[in-house]
PyMOL commands that place a pseudoatom at each C-alpha (Angstrom):
pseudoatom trace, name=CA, resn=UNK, resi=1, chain=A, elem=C, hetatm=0, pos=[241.529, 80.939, 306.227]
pseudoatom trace, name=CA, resn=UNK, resi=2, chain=A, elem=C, hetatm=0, pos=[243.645, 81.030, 303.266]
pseudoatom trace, name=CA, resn=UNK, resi=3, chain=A, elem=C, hetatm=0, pos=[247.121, 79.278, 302.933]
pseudoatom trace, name=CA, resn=UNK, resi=4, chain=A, elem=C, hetatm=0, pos=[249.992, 81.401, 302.189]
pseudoatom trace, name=CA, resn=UNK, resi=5, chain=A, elem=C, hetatm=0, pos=[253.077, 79.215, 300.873]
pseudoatom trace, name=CA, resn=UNK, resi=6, chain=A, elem=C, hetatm=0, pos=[256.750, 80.868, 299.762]
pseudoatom trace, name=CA, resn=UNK, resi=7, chain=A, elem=C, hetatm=0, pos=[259.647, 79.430, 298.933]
pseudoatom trace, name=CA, resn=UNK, resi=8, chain=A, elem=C, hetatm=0, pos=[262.475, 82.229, 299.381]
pseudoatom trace, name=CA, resn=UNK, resi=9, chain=A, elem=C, hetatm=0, pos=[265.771, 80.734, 297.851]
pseudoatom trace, name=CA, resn=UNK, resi=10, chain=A, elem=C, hetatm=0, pos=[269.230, 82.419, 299.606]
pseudoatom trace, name=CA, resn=UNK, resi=11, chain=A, elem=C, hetatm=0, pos=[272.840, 81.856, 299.353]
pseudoatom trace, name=CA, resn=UNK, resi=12, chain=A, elem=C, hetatm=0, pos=[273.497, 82.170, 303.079]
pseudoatom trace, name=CA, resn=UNK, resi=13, chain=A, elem=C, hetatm=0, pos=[274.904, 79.520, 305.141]
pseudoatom trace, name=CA, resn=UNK, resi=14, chain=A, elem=C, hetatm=0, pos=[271.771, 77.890, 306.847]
pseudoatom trace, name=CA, resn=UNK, resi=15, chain=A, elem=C, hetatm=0, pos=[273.060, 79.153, 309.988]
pseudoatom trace, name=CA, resn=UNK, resi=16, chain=A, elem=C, hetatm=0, pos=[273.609, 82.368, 308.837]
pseudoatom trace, name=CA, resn=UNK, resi=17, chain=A, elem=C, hetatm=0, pos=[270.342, 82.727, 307.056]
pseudoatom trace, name=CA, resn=UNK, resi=18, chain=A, elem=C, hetatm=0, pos=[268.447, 81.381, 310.269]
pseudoatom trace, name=CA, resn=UNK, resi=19, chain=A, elem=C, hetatm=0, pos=[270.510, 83.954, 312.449]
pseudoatom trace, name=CA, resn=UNK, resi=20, chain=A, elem=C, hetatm=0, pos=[269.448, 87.154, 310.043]
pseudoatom trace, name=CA, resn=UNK, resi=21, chain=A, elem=C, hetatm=0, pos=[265.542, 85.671, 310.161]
pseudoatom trace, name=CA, resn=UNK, resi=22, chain=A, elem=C, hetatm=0, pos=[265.752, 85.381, 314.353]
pseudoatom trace, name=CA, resn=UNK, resi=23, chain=A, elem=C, hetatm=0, pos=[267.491, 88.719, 314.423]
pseudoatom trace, name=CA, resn=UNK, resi=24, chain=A, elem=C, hetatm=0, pos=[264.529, 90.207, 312.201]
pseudoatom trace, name=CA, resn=UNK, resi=25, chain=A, elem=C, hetatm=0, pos=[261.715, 88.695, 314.039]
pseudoatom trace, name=CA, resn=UNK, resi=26, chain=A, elem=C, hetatm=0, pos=[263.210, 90.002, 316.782]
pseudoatom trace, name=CA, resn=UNK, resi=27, chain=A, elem=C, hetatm=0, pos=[262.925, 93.656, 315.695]
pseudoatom trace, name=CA, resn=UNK, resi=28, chain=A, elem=C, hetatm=0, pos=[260.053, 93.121, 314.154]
pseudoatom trace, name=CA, resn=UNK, resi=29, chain=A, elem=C, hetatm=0, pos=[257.476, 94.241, 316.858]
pseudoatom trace, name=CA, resn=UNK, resi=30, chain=A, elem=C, hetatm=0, pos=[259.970, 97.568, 318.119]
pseudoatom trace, name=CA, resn=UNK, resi=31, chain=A, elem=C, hetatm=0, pos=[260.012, 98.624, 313.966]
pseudoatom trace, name=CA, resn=UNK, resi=32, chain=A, elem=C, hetatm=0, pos=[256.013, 97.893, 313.526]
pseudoatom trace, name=CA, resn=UNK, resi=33, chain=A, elem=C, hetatm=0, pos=[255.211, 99.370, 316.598]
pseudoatom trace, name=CA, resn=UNK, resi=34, chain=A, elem=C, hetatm=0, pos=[251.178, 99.890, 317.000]
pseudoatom trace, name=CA, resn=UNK, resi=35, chain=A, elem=C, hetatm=0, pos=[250.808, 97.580, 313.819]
pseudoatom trace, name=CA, resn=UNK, resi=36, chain=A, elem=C, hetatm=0, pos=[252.623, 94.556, 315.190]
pseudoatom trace, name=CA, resn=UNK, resi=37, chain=A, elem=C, hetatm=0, pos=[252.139, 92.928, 318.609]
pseudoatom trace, name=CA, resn=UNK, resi=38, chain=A, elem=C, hetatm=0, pos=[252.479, 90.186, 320.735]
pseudoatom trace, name=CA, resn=UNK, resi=39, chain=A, elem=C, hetatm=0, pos=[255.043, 88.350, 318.389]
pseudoatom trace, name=CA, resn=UNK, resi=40, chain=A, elem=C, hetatm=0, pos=[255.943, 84.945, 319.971]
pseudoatom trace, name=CA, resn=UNK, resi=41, chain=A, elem=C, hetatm=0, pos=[258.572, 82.448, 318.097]
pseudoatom trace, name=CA, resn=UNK, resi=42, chain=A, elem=C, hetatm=0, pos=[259.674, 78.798, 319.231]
pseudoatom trace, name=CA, resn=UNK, resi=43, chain=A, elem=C, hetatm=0, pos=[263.178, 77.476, 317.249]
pseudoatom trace, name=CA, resn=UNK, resi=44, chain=A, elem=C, hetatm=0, pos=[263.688, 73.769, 317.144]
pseudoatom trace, name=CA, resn=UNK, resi=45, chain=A, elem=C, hetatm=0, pos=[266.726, 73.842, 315.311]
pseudoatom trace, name=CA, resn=UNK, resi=46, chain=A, elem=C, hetatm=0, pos=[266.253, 75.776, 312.093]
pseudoatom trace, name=CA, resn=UNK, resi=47, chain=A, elem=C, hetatm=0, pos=[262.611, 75.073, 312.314]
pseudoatom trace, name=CA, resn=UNK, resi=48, chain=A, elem=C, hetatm=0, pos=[260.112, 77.767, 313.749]
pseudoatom trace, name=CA, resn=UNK, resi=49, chain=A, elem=C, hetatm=0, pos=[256.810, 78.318, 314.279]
pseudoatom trace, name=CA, resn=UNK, resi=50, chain=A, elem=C, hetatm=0, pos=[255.307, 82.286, 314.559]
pseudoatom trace, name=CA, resn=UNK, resi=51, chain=A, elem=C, hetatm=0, pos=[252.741, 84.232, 316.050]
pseudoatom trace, name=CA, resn=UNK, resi=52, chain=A, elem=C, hetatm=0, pos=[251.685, 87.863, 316.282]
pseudoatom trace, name=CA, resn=UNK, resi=53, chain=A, elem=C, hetatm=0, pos=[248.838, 90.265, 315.599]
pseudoatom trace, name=CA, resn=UNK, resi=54, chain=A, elem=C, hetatm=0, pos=[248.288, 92.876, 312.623]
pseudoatom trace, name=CA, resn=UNK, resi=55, chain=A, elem=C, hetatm=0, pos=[246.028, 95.649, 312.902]
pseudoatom trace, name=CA, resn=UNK, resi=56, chain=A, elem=C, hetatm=0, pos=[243.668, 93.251, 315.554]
pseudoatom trace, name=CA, resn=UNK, resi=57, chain=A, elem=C, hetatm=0, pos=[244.193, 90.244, 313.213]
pseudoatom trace, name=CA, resn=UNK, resi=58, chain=A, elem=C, hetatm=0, pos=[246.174, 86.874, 314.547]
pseudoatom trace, name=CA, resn=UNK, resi=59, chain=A, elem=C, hetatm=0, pos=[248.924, 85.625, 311.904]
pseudoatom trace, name=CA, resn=UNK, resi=60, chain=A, elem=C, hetatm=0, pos=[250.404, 82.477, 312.753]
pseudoatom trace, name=CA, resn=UNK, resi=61, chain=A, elem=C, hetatm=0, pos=[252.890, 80.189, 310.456]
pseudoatom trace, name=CA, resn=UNK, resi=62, chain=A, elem=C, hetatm=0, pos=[256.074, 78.132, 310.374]
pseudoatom trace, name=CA, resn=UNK, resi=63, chain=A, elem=C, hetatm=0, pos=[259.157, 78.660, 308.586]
pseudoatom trace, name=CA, resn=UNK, resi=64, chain=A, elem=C, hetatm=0, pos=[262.058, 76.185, 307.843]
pseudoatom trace, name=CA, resn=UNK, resi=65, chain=A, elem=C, hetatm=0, pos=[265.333, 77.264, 306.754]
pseudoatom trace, name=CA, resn=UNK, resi=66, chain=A, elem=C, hetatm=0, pos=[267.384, 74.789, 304.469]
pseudoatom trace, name=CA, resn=UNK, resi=67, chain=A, elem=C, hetatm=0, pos=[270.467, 74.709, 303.186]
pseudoatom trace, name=CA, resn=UNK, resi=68, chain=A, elem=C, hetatm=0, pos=[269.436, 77.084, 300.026]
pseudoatom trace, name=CA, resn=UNK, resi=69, chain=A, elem=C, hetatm=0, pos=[265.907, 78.031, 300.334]
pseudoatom trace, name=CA, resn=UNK, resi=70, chain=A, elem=C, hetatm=0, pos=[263.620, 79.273, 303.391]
pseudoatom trace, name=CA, resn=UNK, resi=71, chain=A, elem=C, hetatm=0, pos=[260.314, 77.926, 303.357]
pseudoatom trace, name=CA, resn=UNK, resi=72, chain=A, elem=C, hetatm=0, pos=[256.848, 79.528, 305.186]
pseudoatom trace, name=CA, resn=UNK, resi=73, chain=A, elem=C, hetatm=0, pos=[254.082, 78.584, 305.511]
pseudoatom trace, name=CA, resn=UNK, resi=74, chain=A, elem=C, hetatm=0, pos=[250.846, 80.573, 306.964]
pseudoatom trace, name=CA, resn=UNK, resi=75, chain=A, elem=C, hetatm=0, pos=[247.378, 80.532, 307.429]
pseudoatom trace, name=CA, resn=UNK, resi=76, chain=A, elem=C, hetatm=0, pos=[245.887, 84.414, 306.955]
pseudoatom trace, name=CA, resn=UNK, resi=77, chain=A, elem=C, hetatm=0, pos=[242.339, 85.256, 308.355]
pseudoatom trace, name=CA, resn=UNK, resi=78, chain=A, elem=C, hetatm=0, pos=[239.996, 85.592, 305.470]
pseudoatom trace, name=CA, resn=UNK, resi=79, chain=A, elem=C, hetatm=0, pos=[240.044, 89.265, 305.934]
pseudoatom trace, name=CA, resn=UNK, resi=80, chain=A, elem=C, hetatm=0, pos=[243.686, 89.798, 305.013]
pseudoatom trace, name=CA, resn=UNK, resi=81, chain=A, elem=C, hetatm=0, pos=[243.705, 86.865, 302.633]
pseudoatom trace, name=CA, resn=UNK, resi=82, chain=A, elem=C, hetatm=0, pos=[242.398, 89.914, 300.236]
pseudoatom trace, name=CA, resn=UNK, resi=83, chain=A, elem=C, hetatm=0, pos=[245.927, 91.198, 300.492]
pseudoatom trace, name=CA, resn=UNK, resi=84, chain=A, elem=C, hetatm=0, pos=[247.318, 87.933, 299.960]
pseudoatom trace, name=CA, resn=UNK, resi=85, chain=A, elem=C, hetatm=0, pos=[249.733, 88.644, 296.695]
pseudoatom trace, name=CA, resn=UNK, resi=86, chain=A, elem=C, hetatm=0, pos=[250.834, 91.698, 298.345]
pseudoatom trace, name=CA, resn=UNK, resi=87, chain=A, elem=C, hetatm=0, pos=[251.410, 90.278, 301.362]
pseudoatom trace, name=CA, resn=UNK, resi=88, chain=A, elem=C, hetatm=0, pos=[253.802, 87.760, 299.580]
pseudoatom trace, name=CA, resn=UNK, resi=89, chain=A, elem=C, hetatm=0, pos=[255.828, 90.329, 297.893]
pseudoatom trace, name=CA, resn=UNK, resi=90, chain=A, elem=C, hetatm=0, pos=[255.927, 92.531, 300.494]
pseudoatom trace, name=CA, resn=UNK, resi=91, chain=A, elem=C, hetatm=0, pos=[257.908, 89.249, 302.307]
pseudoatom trace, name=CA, resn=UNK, resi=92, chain=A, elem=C, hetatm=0, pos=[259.536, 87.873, 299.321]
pseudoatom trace, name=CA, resn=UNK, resi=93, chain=A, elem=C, hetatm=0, pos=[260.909, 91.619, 298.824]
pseudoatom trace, name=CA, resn=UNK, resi=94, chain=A, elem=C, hetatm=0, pos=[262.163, 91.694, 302.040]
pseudoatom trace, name=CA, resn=UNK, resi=95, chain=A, elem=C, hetatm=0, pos=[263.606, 88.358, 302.853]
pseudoatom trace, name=CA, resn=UNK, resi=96, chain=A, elem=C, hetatm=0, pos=[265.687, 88.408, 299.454]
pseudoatom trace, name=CA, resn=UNK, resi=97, chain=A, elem=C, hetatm=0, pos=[267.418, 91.905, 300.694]
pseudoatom trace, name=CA, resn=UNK, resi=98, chain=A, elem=C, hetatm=0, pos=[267.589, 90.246, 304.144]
pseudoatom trace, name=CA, resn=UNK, resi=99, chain=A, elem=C, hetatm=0, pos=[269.235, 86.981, 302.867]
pseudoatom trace, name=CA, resn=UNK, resi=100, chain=A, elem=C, hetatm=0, pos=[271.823, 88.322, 299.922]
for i in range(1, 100): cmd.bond("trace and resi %d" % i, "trace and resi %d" % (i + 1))
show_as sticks, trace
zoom trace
């Protein structure tokens, strides 16, 4: 396993940034259909934890949205720990046009 850590500063409310990230999970499996499956999330206030599967691989992590930064946190099967810098600015990409 290999860690994958980002720190993903927004200027979003912390409510409002936590709403967009729910809303996006939440699409996330129709939009990634055949790739994605099985996503599963669990709030405790604006910290989550995640789960799904990629192309037959299981990703879980946790991310906690602050006041101007959301942090996650993830441990990647070796296999896609290969793709490990693209994986992070794949996210980072998105998540900064999700939060402006």
């Amino acid at each position: 396993m290999s860690k994958l850590s980002l720190n993903i500063p927004h200027s979003q409310t912390q409510e409002e940034a936590l709403n967009r990230i729910k809303q996006m999970l939440g699409r996330l499996q129709e939009e990634q259909k055949g790739t994605i499956t099985d996503v599963q999330e669990n709030w405790n206030g604006p910290n989550g934890n995640f789960s799904f599967s990629a192309k037959g691989f299981n990703i879980a992590g946790s991310i906690q949205v602050k006041d101007k930064e959301v942090l996650l946190e993830s441990d990647l099967p070796f296999a896609v720990s290969l793709f490990k810098g693209q994986i992070a600015s794949i996210i980072t990409e998105k998540a900064n046009a999700l939060l402006k």
